[in-house]
Structures are given as structure tokens and as C-alpha cells.
MARFINU-285112 format. One record per atom (N, C-alpha, C, CB): residue number from 1; residue in three letters; x, y, z. Coordinates in Angstrom, 1 decimal. Glycine has a CB too. Example, Ala and Ser with C-alpha at 12.3 -4.5 7.8 and 13.67 -1.06 7.14 Angstrom:
PT   nr  rest      px      py      pz
PT    1   ala    13.2    -5.7     7.8
PT    1   ala    12.3    -4.5     7.8
PT    1   ala    13.2    -3.3     7.8
PT    1   ala    11.3    -4.5     9.0
PT    2   ser    12.8    -2.2     7.1
PT    2   ser    13.7    -1.1     7.1
PT    2   ser    12.9     0.0     7.9
PT    2   ser    14.1    -0.6     5.7
***
This chain:
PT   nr  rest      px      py      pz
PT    1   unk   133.3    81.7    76.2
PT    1   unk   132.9    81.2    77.5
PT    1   unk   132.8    79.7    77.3
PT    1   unk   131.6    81.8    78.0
PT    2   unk   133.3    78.8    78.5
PT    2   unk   133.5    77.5    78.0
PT    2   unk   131.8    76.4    78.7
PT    2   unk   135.4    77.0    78.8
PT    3   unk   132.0    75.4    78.8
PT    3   unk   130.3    74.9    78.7
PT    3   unk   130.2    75.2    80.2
PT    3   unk   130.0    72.9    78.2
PT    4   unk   131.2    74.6    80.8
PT    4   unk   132.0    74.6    82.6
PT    4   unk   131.4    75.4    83.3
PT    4   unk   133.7    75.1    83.0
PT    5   unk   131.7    76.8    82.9
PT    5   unk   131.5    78.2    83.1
PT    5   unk   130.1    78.2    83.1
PT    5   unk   132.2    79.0    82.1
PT    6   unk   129.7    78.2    81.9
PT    6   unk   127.9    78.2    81.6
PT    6   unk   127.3    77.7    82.8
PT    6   unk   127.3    76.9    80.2
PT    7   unk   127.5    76.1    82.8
PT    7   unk   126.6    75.4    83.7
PT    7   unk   126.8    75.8    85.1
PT    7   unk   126.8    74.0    83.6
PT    8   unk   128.1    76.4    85.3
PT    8   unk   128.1    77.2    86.6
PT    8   unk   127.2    78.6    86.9
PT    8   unk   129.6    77.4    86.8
PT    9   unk   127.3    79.1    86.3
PT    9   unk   126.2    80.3    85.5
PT    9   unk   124.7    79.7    85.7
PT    9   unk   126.5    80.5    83.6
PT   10   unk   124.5    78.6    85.9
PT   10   unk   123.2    78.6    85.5
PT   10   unk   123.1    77.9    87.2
PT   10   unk   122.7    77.5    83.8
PT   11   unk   123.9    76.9    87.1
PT   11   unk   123.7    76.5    88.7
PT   11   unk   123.5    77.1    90.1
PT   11   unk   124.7    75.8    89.1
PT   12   unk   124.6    78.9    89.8
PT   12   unk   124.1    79.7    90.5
PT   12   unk   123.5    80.7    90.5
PT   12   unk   124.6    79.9    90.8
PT   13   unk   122.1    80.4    89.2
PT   13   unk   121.2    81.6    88.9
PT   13   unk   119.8    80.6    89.1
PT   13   unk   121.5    82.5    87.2
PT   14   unk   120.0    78.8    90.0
PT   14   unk   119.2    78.0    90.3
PT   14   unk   119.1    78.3    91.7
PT   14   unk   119.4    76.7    90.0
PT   15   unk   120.0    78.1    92.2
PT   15   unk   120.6    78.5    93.9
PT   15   unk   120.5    79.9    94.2
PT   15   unk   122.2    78.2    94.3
PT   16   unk   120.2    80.9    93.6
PT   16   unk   119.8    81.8    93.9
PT   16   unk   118.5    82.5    94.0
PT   16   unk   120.3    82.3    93.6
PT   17   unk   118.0    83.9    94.1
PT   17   unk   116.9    84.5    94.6
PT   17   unk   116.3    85.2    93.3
PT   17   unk   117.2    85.5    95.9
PT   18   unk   117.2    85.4    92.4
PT   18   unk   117.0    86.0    91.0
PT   18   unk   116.3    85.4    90.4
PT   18   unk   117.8    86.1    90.3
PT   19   unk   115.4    86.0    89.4
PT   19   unk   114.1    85.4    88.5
PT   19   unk   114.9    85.7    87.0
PT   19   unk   112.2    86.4    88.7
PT   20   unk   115.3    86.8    86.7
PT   20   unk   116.2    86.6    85.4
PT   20   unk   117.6    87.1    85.4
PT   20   unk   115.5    87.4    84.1
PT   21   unk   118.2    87.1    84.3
PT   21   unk   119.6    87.6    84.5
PT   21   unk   119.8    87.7    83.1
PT   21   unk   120.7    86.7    85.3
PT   22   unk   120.4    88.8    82.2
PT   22   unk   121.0    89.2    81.3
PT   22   unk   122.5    89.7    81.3
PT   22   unk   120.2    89.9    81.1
PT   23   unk   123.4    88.7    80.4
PT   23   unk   124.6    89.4    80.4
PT   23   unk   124.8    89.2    78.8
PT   23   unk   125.7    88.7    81.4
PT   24   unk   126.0    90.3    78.6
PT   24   unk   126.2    90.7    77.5
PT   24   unk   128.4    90.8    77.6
PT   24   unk   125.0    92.2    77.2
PT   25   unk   128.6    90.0    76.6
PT   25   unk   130.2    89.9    77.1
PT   25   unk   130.5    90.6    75.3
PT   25   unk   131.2    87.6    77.7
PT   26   unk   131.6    91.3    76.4
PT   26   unk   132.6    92.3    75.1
PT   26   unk   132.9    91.6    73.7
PT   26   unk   134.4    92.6    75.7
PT   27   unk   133.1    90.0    73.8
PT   27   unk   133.4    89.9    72.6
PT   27   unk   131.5    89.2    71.6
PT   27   unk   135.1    88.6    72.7
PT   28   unk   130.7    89.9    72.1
PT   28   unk   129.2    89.7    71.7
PT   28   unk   128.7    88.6    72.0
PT   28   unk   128.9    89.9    70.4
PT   29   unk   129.1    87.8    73.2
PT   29   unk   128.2    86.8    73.5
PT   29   unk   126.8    86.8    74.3
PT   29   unk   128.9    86.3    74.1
PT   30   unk   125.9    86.8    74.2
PT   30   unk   125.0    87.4    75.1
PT   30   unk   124.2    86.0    75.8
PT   30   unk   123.9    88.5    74.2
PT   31   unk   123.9    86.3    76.8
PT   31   unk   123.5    85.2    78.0
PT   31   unk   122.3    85.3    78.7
PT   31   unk   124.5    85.1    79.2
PT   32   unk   121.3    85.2    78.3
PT   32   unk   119.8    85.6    78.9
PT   32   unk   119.0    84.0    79.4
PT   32   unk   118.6    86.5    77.4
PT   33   unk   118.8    84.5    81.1
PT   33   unk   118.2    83.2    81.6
PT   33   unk   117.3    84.0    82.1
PT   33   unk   119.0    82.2    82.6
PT   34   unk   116.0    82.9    82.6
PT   34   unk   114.4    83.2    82.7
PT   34   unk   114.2    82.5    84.4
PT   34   unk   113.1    82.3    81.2
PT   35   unk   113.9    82.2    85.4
PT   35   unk   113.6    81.2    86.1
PT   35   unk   111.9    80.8    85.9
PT   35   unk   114.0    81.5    87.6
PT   36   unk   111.3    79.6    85.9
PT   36   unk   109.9    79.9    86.2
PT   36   unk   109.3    80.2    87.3
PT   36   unk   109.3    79.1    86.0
PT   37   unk   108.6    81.2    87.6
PT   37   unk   108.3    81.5    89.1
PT   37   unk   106.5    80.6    89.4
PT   37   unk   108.3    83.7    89.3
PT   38   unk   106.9    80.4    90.7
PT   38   unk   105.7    79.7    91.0
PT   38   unk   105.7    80.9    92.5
PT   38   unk   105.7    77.5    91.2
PT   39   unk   104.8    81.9    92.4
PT   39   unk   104.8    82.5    93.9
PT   39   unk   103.9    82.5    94.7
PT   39   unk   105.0    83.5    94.1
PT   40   unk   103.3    82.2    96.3
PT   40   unk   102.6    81.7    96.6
PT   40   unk   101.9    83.0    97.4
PT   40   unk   103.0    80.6    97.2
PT   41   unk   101.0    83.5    97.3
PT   41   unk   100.4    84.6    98.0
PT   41   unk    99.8    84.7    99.0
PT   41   unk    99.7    85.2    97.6
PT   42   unk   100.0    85.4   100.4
PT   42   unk    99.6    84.5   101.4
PT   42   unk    98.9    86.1   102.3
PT   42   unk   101.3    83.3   102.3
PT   43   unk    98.0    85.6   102.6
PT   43   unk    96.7    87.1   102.7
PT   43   unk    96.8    86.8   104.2
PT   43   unk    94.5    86.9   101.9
PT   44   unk    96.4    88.1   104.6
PT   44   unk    96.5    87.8   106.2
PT   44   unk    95.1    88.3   106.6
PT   44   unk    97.6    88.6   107.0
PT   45   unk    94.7    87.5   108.2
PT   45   unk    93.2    88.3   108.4
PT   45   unk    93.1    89.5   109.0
PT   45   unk    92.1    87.6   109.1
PT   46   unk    91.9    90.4   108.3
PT   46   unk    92.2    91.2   108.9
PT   46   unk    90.1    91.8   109.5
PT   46   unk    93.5    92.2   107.9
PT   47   unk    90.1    91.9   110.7
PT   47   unk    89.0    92.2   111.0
PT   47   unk    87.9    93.5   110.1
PT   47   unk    89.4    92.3   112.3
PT   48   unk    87.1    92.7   109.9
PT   48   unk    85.9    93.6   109.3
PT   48   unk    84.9    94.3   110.0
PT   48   unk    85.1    92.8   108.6
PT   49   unk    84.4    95.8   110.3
PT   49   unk    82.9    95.4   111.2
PT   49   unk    82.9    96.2   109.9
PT   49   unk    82.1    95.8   113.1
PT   50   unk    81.2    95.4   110.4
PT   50   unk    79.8    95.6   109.7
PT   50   unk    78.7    96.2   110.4
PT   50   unk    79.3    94.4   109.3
PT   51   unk    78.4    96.9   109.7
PT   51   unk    77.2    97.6   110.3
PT   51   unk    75.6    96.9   110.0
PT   51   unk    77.2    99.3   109.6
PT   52   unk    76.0    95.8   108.7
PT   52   unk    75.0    94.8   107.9
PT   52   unk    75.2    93.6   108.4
PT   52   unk    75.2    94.8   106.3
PT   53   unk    74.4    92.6   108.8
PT   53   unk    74.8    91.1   109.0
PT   53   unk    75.9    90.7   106.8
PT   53   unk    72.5    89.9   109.4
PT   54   unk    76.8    89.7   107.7
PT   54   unk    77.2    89.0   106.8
PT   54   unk    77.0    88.0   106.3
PT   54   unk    77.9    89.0   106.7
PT   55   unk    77.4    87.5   105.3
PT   55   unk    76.9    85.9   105.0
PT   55   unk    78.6    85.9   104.4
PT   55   unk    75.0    85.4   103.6
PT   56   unk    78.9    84.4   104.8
PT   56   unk    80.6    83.2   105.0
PT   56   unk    80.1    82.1   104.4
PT   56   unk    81.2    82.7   106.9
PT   57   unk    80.4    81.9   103.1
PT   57   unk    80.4    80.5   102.8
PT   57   unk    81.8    79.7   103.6
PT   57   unk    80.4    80.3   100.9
PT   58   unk    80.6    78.7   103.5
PT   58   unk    81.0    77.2   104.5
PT   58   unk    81.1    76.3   103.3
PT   58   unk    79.6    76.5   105.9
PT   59   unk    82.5    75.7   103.9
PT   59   unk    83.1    74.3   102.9
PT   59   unk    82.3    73.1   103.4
PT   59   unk    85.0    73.9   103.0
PT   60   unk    81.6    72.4   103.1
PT   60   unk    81.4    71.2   104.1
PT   60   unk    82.6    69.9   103.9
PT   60   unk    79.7    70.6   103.8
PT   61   unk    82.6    69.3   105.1
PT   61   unk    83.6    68.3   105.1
PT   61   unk    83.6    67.1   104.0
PT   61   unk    83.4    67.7   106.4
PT   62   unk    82.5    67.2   103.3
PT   62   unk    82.8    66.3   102.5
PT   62   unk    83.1    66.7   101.5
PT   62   unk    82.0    65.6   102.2
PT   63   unk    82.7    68.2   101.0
PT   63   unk    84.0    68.8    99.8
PT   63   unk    85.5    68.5    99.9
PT   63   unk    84.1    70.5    99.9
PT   64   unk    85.8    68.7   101.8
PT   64   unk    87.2    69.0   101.6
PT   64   unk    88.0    67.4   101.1
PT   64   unk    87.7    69.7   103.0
PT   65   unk    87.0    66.4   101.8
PT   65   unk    87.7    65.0   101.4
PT   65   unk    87.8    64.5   100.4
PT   65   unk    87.4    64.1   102.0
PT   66   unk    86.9    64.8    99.4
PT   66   unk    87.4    64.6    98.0
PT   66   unk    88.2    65.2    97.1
PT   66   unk    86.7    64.7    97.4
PT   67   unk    88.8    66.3    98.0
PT   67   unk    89.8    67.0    97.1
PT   67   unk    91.3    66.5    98.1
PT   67   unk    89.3    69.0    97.1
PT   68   unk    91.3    65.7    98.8
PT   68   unk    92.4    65.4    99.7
PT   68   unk    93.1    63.9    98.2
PT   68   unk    91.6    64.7   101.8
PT   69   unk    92.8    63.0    98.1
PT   69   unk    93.3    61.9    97.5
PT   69   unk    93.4    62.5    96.0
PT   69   unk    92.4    60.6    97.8
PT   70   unk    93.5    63.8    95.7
PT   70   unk    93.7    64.2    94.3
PT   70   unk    95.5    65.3    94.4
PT   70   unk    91.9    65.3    93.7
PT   71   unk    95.5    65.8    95.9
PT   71   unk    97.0    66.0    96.2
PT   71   unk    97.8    64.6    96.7
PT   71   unk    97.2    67.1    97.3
PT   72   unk    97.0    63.9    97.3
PT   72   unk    98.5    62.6    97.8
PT   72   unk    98.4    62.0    96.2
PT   72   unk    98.0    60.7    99.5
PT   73   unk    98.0    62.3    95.5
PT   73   unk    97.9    61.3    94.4
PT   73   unk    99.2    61.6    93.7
PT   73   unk    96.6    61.5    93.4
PT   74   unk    99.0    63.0    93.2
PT   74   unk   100.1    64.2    93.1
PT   74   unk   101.4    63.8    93.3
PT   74   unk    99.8    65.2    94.2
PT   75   unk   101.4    64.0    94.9
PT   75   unk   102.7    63.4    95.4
PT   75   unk   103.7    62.2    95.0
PT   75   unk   102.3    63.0    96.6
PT   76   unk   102.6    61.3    94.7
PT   76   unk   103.4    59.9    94.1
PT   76   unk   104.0    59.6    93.2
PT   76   unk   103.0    59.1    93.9
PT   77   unk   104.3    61.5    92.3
PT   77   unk   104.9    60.6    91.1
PT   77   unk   106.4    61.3    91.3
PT   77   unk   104.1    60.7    89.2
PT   78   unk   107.7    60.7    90.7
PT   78   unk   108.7    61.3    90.7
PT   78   unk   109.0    62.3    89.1
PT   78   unk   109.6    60.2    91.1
PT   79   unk   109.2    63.4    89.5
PT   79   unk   109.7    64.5    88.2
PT   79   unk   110.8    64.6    88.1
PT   79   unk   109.4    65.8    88.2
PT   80   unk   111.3    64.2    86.3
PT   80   unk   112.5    64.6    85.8
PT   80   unk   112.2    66.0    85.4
PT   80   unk   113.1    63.7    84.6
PT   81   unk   113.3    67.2    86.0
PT   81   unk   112.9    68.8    86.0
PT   81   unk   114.4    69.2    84.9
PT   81   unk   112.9    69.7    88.1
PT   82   unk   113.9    69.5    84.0
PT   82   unk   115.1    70.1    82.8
PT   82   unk   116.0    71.0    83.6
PT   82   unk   114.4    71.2    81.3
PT   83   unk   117.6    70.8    84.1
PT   83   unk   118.4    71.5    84.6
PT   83   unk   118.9    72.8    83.9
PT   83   unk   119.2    70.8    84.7
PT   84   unk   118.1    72.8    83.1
PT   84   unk   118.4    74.1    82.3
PT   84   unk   117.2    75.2    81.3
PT   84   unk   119.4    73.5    81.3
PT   85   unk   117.8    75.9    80.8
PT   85   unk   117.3    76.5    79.7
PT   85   unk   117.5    76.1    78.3
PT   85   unk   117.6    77.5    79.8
PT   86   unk   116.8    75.5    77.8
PT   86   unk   117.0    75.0    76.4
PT   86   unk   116.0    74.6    75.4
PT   86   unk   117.8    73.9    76.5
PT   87   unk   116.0    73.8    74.3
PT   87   unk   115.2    73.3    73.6
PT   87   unk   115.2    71.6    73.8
PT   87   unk   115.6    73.9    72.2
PT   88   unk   113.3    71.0    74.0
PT   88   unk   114.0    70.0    74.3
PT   88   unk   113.9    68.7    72.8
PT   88   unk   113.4    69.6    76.0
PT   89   unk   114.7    67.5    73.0
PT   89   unk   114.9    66.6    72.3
PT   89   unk   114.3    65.3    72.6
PT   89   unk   116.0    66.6    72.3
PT   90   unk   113.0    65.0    72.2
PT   90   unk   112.9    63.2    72.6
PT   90   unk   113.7    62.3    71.9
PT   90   unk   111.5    62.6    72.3
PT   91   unk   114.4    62.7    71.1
PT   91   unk   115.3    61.4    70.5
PT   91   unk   116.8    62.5    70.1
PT   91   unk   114.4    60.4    68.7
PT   92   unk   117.3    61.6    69.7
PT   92   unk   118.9    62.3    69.1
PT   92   unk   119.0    62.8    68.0
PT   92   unk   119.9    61.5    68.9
PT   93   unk   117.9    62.2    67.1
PT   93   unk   117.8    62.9    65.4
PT   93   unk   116.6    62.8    65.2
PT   93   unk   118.6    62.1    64.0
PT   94   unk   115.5    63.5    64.2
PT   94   unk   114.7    63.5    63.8
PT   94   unk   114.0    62.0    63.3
PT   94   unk   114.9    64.4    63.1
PT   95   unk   115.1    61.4    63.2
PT   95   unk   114.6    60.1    62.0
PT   95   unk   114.5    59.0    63.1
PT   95   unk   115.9    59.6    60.4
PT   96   unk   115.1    59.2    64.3
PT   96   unk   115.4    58.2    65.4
PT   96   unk   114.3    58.2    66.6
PT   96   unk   116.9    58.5    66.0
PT   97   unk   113.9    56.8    67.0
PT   97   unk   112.9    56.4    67.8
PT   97   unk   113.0    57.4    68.8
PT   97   unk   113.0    55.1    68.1
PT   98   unk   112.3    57.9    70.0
PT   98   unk   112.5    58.8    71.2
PT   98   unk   113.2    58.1    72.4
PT   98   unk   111.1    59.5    71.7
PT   99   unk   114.3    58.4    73.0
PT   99   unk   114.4    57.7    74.0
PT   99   unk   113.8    56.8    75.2
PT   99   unk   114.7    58.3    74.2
PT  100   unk   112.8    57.6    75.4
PT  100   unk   111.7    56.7    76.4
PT  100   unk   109.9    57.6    75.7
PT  100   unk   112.3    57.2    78.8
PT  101   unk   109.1    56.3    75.9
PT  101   unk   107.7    56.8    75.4
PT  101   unk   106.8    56.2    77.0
PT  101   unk   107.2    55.9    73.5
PT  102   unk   105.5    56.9    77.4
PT  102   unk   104.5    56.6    78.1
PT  102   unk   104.3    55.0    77.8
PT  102   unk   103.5    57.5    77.8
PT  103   unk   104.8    54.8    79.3
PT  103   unk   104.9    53.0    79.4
PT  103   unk   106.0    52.3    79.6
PT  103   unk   104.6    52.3    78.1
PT  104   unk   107.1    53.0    79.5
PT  104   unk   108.6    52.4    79.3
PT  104   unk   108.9    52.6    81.0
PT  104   unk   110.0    53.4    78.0
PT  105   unk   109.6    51.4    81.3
PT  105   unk   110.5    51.0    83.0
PT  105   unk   112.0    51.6    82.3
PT  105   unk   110.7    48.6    83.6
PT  106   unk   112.4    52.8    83.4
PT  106   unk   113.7    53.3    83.0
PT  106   unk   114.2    53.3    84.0
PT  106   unk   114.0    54.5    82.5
PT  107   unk   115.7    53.4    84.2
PT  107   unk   116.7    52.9    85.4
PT  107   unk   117.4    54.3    85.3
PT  107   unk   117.8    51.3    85.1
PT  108   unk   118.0    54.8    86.7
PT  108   unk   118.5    55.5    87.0
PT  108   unk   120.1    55.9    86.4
PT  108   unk   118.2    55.1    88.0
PT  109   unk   120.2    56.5    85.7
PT  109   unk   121.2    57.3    84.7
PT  109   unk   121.5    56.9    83.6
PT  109   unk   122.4    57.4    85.0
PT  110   unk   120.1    56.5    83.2
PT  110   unk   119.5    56.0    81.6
PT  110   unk   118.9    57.6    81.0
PT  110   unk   117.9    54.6    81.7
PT  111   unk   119.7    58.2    79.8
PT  111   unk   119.8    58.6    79.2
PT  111   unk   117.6    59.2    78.8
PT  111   unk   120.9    57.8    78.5
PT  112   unk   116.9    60.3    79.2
PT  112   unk   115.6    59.8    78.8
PT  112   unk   115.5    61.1    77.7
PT  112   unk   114.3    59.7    80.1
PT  113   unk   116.1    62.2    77.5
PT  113   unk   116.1    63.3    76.6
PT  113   unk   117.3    64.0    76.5
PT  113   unk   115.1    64.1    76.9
PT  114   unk   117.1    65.1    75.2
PT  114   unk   118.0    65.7    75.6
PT  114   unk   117.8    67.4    75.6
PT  114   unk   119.1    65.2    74.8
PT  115   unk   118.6    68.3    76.0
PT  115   unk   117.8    69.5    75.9
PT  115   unk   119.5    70.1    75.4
PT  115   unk   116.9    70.1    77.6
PT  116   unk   118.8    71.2    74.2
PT  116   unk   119.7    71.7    73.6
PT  116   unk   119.7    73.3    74.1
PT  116   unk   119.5    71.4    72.1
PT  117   unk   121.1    73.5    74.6
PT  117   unk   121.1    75.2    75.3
PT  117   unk   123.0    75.7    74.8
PT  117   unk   120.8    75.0    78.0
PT  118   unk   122.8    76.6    74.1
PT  118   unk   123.9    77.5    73.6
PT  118   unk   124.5    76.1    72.3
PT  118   unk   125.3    78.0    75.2
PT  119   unk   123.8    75.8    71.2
PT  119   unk   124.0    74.9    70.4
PT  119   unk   124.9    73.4    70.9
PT  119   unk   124.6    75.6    69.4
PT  120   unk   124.7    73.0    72.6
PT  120   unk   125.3    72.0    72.8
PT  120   unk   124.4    71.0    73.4
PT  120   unk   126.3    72.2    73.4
PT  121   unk   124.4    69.8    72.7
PT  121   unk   123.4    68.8    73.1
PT  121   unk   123.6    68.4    74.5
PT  121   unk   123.4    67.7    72.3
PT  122   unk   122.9    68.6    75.5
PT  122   unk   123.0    67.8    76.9
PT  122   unk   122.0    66.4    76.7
PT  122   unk   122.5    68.9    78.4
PT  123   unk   122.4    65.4    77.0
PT  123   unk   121.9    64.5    77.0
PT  123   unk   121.4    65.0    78.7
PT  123   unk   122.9    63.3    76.5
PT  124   unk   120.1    64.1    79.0
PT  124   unk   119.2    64.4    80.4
PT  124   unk   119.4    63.1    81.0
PT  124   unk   117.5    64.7    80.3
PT  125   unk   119.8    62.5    81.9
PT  125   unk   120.2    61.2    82.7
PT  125   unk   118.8    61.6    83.7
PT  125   unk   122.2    61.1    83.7
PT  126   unk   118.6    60.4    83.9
PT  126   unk   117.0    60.0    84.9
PT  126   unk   117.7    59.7    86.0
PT  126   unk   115.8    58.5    84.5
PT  127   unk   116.9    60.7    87.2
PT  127   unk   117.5    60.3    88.6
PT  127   unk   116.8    59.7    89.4
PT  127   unk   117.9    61.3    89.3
PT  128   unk   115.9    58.8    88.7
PT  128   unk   115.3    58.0    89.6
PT  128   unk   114.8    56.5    88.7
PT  128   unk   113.9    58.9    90.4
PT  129   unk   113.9    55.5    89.0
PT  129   unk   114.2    54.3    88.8
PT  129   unk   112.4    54.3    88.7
PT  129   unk   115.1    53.5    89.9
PT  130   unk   111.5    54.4    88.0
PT  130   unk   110.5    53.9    87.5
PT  130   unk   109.8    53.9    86.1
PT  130   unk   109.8    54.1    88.2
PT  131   unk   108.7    54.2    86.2
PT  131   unk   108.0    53.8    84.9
PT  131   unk   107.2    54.8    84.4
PT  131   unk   107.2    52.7    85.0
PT  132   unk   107.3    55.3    82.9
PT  132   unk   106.8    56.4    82.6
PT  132   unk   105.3    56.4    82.1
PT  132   unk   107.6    56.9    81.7
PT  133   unk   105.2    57.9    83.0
PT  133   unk   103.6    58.3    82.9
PT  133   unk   103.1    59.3    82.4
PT  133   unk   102.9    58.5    84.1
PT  134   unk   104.1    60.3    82.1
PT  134   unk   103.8    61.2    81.5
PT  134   unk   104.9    61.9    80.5
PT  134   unk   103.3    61.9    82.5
PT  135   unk   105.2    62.3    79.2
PT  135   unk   106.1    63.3    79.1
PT  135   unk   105.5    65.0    78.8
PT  135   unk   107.0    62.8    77.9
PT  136   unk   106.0    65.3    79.8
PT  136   unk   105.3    66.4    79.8
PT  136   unk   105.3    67.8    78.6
PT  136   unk   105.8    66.8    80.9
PT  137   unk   106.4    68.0    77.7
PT  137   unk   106.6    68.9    76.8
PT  137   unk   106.1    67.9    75.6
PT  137   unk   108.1    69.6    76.9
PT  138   unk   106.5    68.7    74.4
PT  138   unk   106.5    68.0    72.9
PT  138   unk   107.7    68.7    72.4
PT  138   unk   105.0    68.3    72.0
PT  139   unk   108.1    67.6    71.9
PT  139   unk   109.7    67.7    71.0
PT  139   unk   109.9    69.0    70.0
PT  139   unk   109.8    66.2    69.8
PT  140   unk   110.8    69.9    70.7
PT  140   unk   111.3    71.0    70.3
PT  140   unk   110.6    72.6    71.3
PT  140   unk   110.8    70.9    68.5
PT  141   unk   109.9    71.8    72.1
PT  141   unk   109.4    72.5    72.8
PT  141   unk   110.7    73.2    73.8
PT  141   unk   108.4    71.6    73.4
PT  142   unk   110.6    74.6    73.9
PT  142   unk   111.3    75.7    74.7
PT  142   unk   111.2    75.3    76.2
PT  142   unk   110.6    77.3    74.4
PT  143   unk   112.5    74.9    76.9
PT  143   unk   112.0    74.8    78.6
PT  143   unk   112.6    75.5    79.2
PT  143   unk   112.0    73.5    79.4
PT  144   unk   112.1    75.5    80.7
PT  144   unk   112.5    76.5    80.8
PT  144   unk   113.9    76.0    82.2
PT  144   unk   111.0    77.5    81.1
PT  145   unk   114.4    76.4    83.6
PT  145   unk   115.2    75.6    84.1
PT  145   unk   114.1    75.6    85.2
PT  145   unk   116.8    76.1    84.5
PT  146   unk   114.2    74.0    85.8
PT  146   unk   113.2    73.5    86.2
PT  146   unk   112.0    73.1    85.9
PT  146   unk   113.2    73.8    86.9
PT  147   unk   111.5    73.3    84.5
PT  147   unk   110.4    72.8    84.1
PT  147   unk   110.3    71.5    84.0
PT  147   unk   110.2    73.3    83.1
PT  148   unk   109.2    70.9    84.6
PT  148   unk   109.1    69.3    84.6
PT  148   unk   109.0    68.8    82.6
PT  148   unk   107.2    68.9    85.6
PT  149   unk   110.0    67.5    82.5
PT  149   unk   110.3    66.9    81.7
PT  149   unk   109.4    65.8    81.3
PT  149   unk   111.3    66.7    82.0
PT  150   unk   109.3    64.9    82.4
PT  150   unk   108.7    64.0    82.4
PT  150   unk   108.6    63.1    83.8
PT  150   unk   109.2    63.5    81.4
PT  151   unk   107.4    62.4    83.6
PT  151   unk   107.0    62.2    85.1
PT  151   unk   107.0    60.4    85.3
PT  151   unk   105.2    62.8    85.3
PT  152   unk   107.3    59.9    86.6
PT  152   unk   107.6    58.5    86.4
PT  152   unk   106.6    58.5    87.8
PT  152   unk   109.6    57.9    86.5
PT  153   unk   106.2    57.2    87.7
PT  153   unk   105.6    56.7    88.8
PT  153   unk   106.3    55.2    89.3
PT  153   unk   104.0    56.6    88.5
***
């Protein structure tokens, strides 16, 4: 199976509704992808009686506003998300500096990791243009497709 193929394999097991997929090809290649699921559970109301008075905790308004500027905060940073399943790479060799470290200004299809998936190095190109705040894994670390890489503000 050629890389082409792969990444098409993977692009349409991103675009799709599937959480894993296992294939196994005649001449013993085997192909096992994971997605990370984030699922959101959403309860519906549904009327109670009581024959007992109840007691409802109450949020007061000033709880809720301190917890408001800790999601826009959130919002502001841009994520590099690993297009794949692989192992990842902060530098190219063991002995060689990491591509980008907490603190570095990186430009848009500057090279910032790489992630290794079916023994072929993908170099990771940055799709956006600022300054790093976070890297989120540690070198050799398993990711997963769409796991955040690293975070720019």
C-alpha cells in the first residue's frame, strides 16, 4: 500500500462518523486507526413531583463571571492538531536541537515537528503564524489524529 493511499485512508476515517477502523490486507499488512472521541452528553428535563419540599442549588452571578474569561481565554490560542496517527518527533535526530521550543515566533509552513506513522517521517508544517506557548506532548510521545501538538498564541 503506497503513502497516497494511506493518507487517503486516514483523511477519510477524519471525515467520517467512525471512531476506529481495523484492516488487515492479504499480503499481512495490518492498518489499525483510533479517533479521539470528545462526546458531549446532553440530559434533557424532565419533570419531578415531590411529595417532600426540595432544595436547587443556585449558581450566583458572580460564580458564573469568573468562570467566563477562563473560556475566551481558551479561545485565543491557535492549535497545531497532529493529522495523523503516529509517534511524535520534536527534532529530526536525537542529537539535534527541536524544531521550535516555548517562546519561538513561527511562520506559516515552517516545518514545527514531525510525526512518525507506518515507519515514514511526516514532517508537520504550521498553519498559522505566531508564537509558541505551549508544546503539548513530549518527544516520542504516541498521538493520536487530531491530538493537539502544540499551541501558538
Amino acid at each position: 500500500m503506497e503513502y497516497k493511499d494511506i493518507k487517503k485512508l486516514m483523511d477519510d476515517m477524519g471525515n467520517s462518523k467512525l471512531d476506529s477502523l481495523d484492516i488487515e490486507f492479504p499480503d499481512g499488512v495490518k492498518i489499525s486507526m483510533k479517533k479521539g472521541t470528545k462526546r458531549e452528553v446532553i440530559v434533557e428535563p424532565h419533570v419531578i413531583e415531590a411529595s417532600a419540599p426540595m432544595t436547587v442549588p443556585v449558581v450566583k452571578q458572580q460564580e458564573q463571571n469568573a468562570l467566563t474569561p477562563v473560556e475566551k481565554k481558551e479561545e485565543d490560542y491557535k492549535i497545531i492538531k497532529s493529522p495523523m496517527v503516529g509517534t511524535f518527533y520534536a527534532s529530526s535526530a536525537p542529537d539535534k536541537a527541536p524544531y521550535v521550543k516555548v517562546g519561538d515566533k513561527i511562520h506559516k509552513g515552517q516545518v514545527v515537528c514531525i510525526v512518525e506513522a507506518m515507519k515514514l517521517m511526516n514532517e508537520i508544517e504550521s498553519e498559522f503564524d505566531g508564537e509558541v506557548v505551549e508544546i503539548c506532548v513530549n518527544n516520542e510521545d504516541v498521538v493520536e489524529y487530531g491530538s493537539p501538538l502544540i499551541k501558538l498564541k
